[in-house]
Backbone of each chain as nested JSON, in Angstrom:
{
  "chains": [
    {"id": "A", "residues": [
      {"number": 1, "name": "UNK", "atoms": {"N": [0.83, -1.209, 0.0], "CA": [0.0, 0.0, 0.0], "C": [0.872, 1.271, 0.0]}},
      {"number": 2, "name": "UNK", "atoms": {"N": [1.738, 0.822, 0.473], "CA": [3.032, 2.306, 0.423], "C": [3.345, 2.864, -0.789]}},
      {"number": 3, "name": "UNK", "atoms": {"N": [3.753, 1.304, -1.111], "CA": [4.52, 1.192, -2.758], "C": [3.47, 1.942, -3.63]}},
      {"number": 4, "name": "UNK", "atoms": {"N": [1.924, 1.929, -3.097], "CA": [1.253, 2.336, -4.507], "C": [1.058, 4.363, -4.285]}},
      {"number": 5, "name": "UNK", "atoms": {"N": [1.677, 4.235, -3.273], "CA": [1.247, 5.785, -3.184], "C": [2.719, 6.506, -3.506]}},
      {"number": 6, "name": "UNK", "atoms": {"N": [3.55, 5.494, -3.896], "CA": [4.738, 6.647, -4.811], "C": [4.868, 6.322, -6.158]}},
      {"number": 7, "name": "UNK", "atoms": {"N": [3.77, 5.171, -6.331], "CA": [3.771, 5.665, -7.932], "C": [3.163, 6.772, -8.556]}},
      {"number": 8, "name": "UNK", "atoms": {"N": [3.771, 7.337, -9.547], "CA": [3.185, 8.558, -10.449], "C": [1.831, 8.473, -11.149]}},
      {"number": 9, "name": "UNK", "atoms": {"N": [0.916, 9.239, -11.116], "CA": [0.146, 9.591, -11.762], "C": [0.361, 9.488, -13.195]}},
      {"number": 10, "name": "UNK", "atoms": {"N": [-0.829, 8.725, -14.422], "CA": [-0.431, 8.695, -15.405], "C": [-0.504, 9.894, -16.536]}},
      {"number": 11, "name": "UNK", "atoms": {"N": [-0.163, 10.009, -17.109], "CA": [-0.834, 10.649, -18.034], "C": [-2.061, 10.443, -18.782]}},
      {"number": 12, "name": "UNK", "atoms": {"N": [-2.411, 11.4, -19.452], "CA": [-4.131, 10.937, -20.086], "C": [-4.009, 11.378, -21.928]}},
      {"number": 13, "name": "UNK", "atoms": {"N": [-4.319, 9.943, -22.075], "CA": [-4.666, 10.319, -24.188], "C": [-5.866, 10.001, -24.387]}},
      {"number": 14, "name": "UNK", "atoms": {"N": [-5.856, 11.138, -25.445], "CA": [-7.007, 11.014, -25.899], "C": [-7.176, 10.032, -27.374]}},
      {"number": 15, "name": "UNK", "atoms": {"N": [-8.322, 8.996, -27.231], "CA": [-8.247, 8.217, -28.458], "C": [-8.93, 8.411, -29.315]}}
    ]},
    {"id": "B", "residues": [
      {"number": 1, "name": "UNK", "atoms": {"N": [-8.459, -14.672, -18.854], "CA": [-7.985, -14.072, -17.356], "C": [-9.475, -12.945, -17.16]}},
      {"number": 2, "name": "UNK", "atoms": {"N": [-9.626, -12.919, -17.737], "CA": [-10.764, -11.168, -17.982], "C": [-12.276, -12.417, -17.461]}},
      {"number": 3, "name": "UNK", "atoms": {"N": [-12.244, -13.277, -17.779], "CA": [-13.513, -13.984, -17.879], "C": [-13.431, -14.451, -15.969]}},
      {"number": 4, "name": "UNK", "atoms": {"N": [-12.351, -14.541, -15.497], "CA": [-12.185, -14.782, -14.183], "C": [-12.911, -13.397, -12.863]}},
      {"number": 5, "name": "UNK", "atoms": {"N": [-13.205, -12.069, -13.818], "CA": [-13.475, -11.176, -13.379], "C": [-14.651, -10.904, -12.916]}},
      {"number": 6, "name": "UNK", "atoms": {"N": [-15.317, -11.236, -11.934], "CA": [-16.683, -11.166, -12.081], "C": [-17.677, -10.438, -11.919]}},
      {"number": 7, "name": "UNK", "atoms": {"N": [-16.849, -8.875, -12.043], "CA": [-17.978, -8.081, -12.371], "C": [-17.42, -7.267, -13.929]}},
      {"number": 8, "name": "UNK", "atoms": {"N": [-16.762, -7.893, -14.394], "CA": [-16.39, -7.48, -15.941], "C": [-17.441, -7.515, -16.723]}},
      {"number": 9, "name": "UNK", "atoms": {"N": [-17.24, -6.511, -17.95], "CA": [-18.562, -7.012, -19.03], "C": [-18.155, -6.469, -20.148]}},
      {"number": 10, "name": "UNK", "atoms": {"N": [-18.606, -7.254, -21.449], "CA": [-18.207, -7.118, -22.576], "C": [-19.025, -6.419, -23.11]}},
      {"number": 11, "name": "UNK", "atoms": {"N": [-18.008, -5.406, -23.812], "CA": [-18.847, -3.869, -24.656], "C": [-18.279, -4.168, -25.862]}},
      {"number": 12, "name": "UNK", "atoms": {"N": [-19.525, -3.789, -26.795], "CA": [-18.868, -3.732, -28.47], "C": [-19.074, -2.079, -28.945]}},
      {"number": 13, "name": "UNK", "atoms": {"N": [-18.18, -1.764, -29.183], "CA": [-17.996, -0.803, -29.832], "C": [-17.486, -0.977, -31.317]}},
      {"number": 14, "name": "UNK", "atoms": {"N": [-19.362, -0.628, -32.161], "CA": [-18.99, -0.318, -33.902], "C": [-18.304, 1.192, -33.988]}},
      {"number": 15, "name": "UNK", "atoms": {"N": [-17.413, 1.065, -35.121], "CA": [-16.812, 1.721, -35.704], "C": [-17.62, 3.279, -36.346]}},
      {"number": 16, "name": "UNK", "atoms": {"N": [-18.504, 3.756, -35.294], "CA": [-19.497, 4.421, -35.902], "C": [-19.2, 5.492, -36.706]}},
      {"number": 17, "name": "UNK", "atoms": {"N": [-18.286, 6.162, -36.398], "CA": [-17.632, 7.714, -36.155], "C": [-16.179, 7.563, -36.691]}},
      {"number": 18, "name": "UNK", "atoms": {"N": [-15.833, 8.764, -37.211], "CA": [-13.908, 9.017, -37.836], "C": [-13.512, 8.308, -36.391]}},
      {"number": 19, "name": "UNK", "atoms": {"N": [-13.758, 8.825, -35.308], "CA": [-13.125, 9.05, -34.292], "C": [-13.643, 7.938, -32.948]}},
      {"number": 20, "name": "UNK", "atoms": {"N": [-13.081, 7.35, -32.006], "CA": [-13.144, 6.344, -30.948], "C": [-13.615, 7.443, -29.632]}},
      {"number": 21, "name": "UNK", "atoms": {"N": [-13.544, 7.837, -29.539], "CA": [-13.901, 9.792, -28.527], "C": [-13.534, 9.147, -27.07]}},
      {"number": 22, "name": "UNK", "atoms": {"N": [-12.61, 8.522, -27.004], "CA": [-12.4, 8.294, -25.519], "C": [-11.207, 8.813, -25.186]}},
      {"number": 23, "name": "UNK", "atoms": {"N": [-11.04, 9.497, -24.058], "CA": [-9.694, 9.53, -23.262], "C": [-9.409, 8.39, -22.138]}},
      {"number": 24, "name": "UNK", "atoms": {"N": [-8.107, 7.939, -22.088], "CA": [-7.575, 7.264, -21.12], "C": [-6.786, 7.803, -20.109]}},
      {"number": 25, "name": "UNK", "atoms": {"N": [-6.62, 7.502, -18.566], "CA": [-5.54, 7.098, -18.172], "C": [-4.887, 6.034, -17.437]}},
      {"number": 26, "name": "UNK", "atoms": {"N": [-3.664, 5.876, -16.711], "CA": [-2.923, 5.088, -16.34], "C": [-2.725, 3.796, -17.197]}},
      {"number": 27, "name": "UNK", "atoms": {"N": [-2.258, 2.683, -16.281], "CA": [-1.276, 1.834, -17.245], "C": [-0.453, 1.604, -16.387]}},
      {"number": 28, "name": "UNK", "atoms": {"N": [0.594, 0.228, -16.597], "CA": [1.655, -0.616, -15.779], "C": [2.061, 0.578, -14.859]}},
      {"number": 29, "name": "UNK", "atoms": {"N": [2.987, 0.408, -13.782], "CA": [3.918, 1.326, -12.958], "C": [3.41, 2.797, -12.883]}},
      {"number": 30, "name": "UNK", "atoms": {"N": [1.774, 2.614, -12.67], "CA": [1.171, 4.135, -12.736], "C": [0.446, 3.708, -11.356]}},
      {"number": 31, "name": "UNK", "atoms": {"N": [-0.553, 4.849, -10.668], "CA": [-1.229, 4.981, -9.185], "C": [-2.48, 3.792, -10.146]}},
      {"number": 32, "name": "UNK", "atoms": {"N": [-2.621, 4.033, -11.287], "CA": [-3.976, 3.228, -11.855], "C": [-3.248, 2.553, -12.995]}},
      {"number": 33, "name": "UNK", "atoms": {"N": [-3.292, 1.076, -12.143], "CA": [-1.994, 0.031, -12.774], "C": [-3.036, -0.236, -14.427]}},
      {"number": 34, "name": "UNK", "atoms": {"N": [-4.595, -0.039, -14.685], "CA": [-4.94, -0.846, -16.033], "C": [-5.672, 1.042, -16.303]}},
      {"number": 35, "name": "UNK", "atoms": {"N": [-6.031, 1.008, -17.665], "CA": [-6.417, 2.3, -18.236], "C": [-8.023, 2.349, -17.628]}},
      {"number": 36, "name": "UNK", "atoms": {"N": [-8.367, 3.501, -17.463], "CA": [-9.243, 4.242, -16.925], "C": [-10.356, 4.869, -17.938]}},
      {"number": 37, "name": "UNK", "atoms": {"N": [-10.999, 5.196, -18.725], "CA": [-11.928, 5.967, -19.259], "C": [-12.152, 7.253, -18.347]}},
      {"number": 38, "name": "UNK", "atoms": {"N": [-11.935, 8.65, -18.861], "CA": [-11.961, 9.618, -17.58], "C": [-12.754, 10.607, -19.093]}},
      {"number": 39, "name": "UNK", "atoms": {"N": [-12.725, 10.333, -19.869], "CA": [-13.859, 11.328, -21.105], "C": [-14.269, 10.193, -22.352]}},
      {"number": 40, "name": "UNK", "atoms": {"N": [-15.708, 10.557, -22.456], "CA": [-16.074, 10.026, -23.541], "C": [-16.586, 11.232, -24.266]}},
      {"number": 41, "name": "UNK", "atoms": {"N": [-16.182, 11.483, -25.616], "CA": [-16.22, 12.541, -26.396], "C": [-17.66, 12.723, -27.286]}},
      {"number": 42, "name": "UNK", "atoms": {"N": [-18.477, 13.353, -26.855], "CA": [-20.034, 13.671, -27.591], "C": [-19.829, 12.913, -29.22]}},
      {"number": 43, "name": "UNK", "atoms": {"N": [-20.554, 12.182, -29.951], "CA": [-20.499, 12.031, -31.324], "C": [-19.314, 11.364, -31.935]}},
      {"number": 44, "name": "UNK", "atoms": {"N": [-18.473, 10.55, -30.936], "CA": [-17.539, 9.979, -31.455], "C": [-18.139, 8.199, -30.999]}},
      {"number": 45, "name": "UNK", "atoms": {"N": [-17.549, 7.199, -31.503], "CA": [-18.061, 6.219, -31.472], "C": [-18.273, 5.261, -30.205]}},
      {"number": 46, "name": "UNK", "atoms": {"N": [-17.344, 5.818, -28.893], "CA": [-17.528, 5.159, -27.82], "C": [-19.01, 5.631, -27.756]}},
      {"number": 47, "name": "UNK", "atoms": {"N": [-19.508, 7.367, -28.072], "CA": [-20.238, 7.889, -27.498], "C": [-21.919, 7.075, -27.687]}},
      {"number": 48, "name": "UNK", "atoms": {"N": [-21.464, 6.936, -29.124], "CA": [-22.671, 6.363, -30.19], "C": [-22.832, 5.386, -29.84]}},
      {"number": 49, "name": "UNK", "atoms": {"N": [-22.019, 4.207, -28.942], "CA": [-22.24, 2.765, -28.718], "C": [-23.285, 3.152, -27.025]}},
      {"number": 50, "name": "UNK", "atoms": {"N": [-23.144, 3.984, -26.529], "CA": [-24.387, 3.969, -25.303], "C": [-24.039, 3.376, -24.246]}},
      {"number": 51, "name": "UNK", "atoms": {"N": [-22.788, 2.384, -24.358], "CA": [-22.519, 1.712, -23.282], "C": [-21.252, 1.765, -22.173]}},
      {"number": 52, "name": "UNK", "atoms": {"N": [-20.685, 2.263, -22.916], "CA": [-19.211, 2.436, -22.316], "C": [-19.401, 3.74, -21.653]}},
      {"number": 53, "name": "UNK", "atoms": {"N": [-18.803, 4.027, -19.838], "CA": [-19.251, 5.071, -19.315], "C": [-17.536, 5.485, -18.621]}},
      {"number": 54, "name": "UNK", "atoms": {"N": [-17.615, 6.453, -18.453], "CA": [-16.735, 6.935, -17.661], "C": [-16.493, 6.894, -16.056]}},
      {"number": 55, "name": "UNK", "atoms": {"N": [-15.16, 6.081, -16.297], "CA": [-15.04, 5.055, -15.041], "C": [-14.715, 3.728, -15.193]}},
      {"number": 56, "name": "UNK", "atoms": {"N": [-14.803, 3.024, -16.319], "CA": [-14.61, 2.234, -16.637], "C": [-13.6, 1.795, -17.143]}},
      {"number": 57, "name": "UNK", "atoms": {"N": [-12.986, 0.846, -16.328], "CA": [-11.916, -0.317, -16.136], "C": [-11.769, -0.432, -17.4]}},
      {"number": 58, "name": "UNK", "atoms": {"N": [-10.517, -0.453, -18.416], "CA": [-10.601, -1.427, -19.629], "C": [-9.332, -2.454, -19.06]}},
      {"number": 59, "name": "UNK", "atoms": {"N": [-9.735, -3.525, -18.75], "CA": [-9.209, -5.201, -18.855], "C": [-8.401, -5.417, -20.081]}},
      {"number": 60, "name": "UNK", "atoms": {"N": [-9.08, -5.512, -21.132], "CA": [-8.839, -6.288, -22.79], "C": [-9.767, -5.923, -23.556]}},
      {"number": 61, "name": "UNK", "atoms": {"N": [-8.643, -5.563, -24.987], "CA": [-9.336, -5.256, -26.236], "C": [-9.302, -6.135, -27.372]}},
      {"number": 62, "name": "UNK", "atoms": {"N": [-10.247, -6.758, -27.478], "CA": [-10.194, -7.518, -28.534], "C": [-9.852, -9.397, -27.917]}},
      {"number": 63, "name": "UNK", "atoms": {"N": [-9.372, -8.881, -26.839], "CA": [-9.239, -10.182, -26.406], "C": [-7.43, -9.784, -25.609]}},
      {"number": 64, "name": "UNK", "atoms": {"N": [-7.046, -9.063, -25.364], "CA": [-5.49, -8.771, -25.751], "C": [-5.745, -7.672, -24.167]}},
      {"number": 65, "name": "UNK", "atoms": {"N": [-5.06, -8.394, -23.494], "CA": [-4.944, -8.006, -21.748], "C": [-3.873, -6.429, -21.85]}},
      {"number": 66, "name": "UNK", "atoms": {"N": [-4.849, -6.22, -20.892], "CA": [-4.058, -4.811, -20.672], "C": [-3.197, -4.664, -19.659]}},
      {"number": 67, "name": "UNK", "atoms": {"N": [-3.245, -5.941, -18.934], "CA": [-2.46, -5.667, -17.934], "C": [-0.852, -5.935, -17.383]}},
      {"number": 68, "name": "UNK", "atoms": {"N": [-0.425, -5.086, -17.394], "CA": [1.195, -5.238, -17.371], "C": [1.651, -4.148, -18.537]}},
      {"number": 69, "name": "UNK", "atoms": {"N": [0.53, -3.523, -19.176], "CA": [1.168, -2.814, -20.345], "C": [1.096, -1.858, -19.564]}},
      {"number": 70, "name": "UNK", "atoms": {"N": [2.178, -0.713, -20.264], "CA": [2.002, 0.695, -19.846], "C": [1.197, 1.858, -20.625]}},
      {"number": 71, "name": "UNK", "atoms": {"N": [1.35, 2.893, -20.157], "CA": [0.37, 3.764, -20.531], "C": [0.244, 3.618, -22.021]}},
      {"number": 72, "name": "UNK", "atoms": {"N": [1.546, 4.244, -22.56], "CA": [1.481, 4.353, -23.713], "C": [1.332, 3.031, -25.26]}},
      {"number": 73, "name": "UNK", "atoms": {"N": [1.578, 2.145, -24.033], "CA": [1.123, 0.627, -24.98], "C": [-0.126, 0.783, -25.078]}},
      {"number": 74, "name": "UNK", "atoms": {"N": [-1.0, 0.677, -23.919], "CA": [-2.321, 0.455, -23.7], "C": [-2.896, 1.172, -24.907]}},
      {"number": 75, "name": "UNK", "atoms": {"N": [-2.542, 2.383, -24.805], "CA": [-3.08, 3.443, -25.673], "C": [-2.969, 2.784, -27.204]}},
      {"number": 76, "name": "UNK", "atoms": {"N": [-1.994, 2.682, -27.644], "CA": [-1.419, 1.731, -28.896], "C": [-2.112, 0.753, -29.196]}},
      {"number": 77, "name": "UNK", "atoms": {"N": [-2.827, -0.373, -28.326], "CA": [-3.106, -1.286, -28.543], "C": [-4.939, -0.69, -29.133]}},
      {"number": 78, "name": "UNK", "atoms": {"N": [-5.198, 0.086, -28.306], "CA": [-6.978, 0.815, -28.752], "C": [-6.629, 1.157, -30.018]}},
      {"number": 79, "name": "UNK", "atoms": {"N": [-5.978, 2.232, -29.924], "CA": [-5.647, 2.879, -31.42], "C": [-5.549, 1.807, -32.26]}},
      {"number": 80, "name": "UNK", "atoms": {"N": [-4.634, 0.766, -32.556], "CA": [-4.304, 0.003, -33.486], "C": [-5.934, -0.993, -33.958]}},
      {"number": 81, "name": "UNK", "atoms": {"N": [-6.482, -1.024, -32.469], "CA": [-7.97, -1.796, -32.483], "C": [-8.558, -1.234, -33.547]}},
      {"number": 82, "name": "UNK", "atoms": {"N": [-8.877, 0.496, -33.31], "CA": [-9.795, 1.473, -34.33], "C": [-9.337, 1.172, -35.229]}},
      {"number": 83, "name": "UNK", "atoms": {"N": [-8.26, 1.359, -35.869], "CA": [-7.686, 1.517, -37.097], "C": [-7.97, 0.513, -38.276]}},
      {"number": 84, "name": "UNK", "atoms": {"N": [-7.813, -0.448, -37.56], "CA": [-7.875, -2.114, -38.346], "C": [-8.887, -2.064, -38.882]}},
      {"number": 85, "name": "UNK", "atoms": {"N": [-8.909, -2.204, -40.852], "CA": [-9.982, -2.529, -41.212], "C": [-10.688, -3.574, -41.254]}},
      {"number": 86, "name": "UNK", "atoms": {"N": [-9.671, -4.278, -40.492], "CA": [-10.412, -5.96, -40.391], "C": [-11.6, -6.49, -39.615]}},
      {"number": 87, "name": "UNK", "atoms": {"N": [-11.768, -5.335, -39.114], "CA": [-13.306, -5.694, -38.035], "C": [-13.812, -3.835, -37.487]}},
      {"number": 88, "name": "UNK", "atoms": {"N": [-15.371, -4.02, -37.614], "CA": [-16.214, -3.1, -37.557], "C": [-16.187, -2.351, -36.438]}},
      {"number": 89, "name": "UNK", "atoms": {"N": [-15.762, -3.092, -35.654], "CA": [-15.902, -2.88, -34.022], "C": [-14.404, -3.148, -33.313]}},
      {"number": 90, "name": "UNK", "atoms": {"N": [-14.945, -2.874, -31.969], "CA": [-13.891, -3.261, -30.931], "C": [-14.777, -3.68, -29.39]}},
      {"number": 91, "name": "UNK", "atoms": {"N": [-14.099, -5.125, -29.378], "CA": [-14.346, -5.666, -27.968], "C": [-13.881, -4.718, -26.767]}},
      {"number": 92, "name": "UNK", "atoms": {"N": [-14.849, -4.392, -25.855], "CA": [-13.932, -4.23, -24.842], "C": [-14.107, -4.874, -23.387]}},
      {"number": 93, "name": "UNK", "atoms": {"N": [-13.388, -5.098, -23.015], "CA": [-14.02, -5.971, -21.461], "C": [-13.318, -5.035, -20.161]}},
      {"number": 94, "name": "UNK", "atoms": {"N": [-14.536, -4.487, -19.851], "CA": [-14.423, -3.567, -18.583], "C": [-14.67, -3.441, -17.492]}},
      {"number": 95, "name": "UNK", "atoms": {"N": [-14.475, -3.076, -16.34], "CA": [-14.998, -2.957, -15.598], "C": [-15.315, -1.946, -14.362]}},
      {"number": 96, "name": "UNK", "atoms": {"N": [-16.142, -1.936, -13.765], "CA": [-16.335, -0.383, -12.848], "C": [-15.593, -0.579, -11.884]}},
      {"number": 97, "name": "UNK", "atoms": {"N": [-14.823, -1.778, -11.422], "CA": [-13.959, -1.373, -10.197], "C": [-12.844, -1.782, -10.196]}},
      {"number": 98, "name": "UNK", "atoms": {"N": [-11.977, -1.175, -9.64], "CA": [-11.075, -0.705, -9.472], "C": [-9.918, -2.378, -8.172]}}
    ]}
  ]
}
């Protein structure tokens, strides 16, 4: 649960 | 693996529109490890299919797991879905949670 709170935010595309 | 999911559900999206009108995010080594639906675009073909909502989990397209890919695969793999004139549509197997 740690680990997931220093992963980055993704970016967003548009399709 | 997607069929193991049991609140997944399979959406068809025809090829209605130039355009697929969805935005994504996340993907592998992101806070949102599988892609997200966060816009569906008025008059583009997610929009026209009625079913696909924002919020929604995409699992697999076409049959082809999303998971472990990263953002920009994920993205690749939709795109390449639309594109293909080999089929009208695109499977998608989604789901609302997270």
């Amino acid at each position: 649960r740690e680990k997931r709170l220093t992963l980055p935010p993704s970016e967003i595309t548009l399709l | 693996p997607g069929l193991l999911e049991p609140t997944s559900c399979l959406i068809r999206v025809v090829k209605s529109a130039p355009t697929l009108g969805i935005a994504i995010e996340g993907g592998a080594n992101t806070r949102q490890p599988l892609p997200r639906i966060v816009t569906i675009q008025r008059g583009g073909s997610a929009h026209n299919c009625g079913k696909l909502k924002v919020g929604h989990v995409i699992l697999e397209v076409n049959g082809t797991t999303l998971r472990g890919k990263e953002h920009r695969e994920a993205a690749r793999v939709i795109a390449e879905a639309f594109k293909t004139k080999e089929k009208d549509h695109i499977d998608f197997l989604v789901t609302e949670f997270n």
